[in-house]
N, C-alpha and C positions, 0 to 999 in steps of 0.2 A: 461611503459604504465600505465597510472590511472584505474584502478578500485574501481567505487563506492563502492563495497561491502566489499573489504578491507580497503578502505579510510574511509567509512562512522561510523558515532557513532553510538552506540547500540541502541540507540534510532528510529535512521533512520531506522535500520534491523529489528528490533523488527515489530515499525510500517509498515513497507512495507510486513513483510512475517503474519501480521493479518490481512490486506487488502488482498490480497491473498489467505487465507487459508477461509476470507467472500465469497469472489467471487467464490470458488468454491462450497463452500458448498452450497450456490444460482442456482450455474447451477447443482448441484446435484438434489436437492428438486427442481427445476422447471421441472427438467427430472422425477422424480418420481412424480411430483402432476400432470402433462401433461398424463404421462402413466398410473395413476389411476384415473384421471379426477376430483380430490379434489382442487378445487379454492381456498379455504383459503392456501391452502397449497403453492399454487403457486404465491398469494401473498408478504405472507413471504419470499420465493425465493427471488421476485424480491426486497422487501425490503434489503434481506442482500444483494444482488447484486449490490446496490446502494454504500450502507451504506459500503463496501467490497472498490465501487468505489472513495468515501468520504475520506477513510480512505490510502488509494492507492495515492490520490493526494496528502493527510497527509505528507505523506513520500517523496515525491519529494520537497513538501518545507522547508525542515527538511533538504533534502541533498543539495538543493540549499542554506541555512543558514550555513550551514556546509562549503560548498565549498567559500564563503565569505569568511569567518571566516578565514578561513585557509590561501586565498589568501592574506590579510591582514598584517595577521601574516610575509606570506613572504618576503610581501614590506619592513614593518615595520624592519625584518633584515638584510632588504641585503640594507637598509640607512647608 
């Protein structure tokens, strides 16, 4: 069975677990600026929630180039 995360380059893990660790830390600060009522704060949230989610699509065309790459490779040796 494939497994991206054993198939995929360091690159792709890299980017995909910093998109991730954005997006959390977004709904952390939007949960603490929501429960102390500080706007700027809940801003920021939603910027890195974004920016989490930016960086999160990063990473799937990283593993989509990857998975090209690879497939190519295949062809290329079983001619």
């Amino acid at each position: 069975m494939f497994n991206p995360w054993d198939n995929g380059s360091k690159a792709y893990r890299i980017t995909l677990l910093t998109g991730t660790g954005l997006i959390l830390l977004g709904i952390v600060l939007a949960l603490i600026g929501g429960g102390v009522q500080v706007q700027p704060l809940q801003w920021v949230a939603i910027g890195l929630i974004g920016l989490g989610l930016v960086t999160h699509l990063a990473a799937q065309v990283l593993r989509a180039r990857d998975a090209q790459r690879r497939h190519r490779q295949a062809r290329q040796a079983g001619r």
